[in-house]
Each structure stands twice: as C-alpha cells, then as structure tokens.
C-alpha positions as CSV (number, residue, x, y, z in Angstrom):
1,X,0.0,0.0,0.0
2,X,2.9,2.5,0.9
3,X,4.7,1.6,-2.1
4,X,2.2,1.4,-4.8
5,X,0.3,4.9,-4.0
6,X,-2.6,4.0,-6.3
7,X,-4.1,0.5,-4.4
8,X,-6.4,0.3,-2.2
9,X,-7.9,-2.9,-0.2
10,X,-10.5,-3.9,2.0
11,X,-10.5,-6.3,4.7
12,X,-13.9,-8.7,4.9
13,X,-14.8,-11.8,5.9
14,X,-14.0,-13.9,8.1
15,X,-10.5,-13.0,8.5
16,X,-11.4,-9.2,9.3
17,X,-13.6,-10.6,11.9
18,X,-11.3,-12.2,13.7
19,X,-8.9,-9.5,13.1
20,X,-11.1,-7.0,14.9
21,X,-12.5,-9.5,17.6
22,X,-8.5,-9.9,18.7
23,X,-8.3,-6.2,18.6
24,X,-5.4,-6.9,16.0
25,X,-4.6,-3.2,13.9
26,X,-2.2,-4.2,11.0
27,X,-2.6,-0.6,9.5
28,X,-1.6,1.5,12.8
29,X,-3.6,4.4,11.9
30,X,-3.1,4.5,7.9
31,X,-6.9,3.0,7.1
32,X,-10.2,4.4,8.5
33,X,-12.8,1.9,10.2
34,X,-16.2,3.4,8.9
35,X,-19.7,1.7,10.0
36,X,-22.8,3.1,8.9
37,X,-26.1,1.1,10.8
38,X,-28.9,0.4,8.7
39,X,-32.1,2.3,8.9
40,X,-35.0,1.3,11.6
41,X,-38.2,0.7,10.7
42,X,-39.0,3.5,13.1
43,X,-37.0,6.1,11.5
44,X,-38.6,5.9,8.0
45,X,-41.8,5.1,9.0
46,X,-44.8,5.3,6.2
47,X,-41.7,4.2,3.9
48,X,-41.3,1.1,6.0
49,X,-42.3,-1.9,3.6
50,X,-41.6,-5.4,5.3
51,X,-40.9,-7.2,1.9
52,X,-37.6,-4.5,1.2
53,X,-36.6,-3.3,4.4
54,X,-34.5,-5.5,6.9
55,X,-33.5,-4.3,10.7
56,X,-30.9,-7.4,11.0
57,X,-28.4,-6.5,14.6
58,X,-29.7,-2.9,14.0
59,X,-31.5,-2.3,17.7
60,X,-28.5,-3.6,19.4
61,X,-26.4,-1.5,17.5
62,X,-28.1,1.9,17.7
63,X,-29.4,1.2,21.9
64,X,-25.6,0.8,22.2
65,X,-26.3,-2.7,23.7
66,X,-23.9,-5.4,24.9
67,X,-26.0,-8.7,23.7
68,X,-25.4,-11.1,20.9
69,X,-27.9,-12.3,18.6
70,X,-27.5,-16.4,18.3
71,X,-30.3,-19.1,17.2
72,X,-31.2,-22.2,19.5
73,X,-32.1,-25.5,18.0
74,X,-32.0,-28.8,20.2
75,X,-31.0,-32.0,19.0
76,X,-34.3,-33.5,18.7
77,X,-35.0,-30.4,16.5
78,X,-36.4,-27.8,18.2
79,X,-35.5,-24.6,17.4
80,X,-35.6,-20.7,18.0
81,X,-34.9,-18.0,15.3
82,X,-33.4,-15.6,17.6
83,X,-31.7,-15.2,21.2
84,X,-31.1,-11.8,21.8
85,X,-28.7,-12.3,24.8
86,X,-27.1,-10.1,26.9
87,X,-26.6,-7.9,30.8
88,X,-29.6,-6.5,30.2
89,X,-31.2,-8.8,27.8
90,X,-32.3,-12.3,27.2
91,X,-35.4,-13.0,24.4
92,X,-36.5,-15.6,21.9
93,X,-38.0,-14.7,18.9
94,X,-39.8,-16.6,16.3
95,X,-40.7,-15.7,13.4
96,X,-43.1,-16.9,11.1
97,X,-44.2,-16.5,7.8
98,X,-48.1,-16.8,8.2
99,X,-51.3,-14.7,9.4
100,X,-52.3,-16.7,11.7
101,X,-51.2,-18.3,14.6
102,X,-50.9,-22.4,14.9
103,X,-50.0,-24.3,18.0
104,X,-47.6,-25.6,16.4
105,X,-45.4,-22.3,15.8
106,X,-45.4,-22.4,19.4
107,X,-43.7,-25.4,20.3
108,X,-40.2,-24.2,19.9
109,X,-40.6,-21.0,22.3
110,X,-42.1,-23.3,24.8
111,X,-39.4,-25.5,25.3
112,X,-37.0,-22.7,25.4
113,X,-38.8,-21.1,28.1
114,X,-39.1,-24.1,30.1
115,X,-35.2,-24.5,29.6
116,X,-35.2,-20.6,30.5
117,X,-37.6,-19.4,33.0
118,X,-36.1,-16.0,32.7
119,X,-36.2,-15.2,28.7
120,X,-38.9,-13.5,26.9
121,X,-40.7,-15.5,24.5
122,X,-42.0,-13.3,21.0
123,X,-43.2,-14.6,18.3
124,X,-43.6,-12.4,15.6
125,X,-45.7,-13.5,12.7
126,X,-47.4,-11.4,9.4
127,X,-51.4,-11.2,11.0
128,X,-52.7,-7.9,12.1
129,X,-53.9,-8.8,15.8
130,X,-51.3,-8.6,19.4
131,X,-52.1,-11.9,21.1
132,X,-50.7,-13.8,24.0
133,X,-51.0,-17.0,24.0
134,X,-49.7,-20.0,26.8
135,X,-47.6,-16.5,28.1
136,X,-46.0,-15.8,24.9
137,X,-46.6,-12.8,23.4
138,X,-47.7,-12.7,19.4
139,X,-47.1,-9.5,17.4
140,X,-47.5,-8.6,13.9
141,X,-43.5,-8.6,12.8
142,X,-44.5,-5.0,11.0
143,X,-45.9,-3.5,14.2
144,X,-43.1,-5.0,16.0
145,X,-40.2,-3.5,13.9
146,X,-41.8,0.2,13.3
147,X,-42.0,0.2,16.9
148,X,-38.6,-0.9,17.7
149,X,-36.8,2.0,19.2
150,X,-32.6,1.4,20.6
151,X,-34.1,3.7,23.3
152,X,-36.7,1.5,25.0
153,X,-36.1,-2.7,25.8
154,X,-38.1,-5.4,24.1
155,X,-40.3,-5.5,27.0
156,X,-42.0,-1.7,26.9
C-alpha cells in the first residue's frame, strides 16, 4: 500500500472478523474503520415496507447494547430463530411467515422457556392482531419492527 500509492484494499470476511475481535490493527492508523447502521423501521416510517426493508443487529447496534444475537435448536429439533442475549437482555423470537397463529409455531418458544424461566418468548408472525398466547406474546413482525426503538427494551 505505501509503495504502490494507487491501491487500495478492503479487509472482509471472516479473516477481518477475527482481526477486529482480537483487537489486531495491522494498518496502525493508515486505514479508516467506517460503519454506517442500517435504517430502523421506526426512523422511515410510512416508507417502511416489510418485503424490502430488513432491521438485522440494527436495535442492538443503535441502543448501544452489549447482547449477541444467536439461534437455539436442540438435537431432537427444536428450534428458535433468535436469542437476543445479553446484561440487560435475554429473548426468543420466532418468526413466522403466516397470518395466523398455529400451536404448532409455538412449540419451539415453549421449550425454550421451560429451559429458560427468565427469557422473553416473542413470536412475531405477518397477522394484524397482538395476542398472548400459553404467556408468549404474538405480534404482527411490521408492528413489531416500526416500533422498535434502541431507546426502549423489548419489553416496553
């Protein structure tokens, strides 16, 4: 890069994960670390269309949180589309791609909260009505993500 004024590289993948996860800085000040966060469904509001606009990590990110999004599947095949885990912060979300609400789609939250007392099940599914159901609360995922504010927790 010093030599050869005209190149330019960026560092992605994997490698540059692990890179900035060990805290590693092979430039020493000579490259910029930009990082622009994705819109919220709550900042663009009437222009918030579920089918285009994704909000992937971006709560965390903008509330300045400490958690970690992971997913939860047992080995008899249960899983959980989302852990948000962290000091402040333990939830399961599911998500599903229907209107209406099964028994079924509830299976996986269940066991999760029976294996932890102390998470908050969501499921979050494409009908128009707030439900709780067997204590797990069911939202529409489009009501759910415009009112997803970095400000407030999961729970308000």
């Amino acid at each position: 890069m010093e030599k050869h004024k005209g190149l330019r590289f960026i560092l992605t993948g994997s490698s540059a994960r692990k890179l900035k996860r060990e805290g590693v800085d092979l430039l020493a000040g000579r490259a910029l670390f930009k990082q622009a966060f994705p819109f919220m469904a709550a900042e663009i509001q009437d222009c918030f269309h579920l089918k285009t606009h994704l909000t992937k990590g971006a709560w965390l990110q903008y509330g300045n949180r400490d958690g970690k999004i992971f997913f939860w599947r047992t080995k008899s095949g249960s899983e959980v589309d989302f852990i948000l885990y962290g000091t402040d912060l333990f939830a399961a979300l599911e998500v599903k791609n229907s209107d209406r609400i099964r028994t079924k789609d509830l299976t996986s939250l269940k066991a999760f909260k029976a294996d932890y007392p102390e998470a908050k099940p969501l499921l979050l599914y494409r009908g128009e009505k707030e439900r709780i159901i067997d204590g797990i609360r069911c939202l529409p995922v489009e009501s759910f993500l415009v009112h997803l504010d970095p400000e407030r927790s999961l729970a308000e």
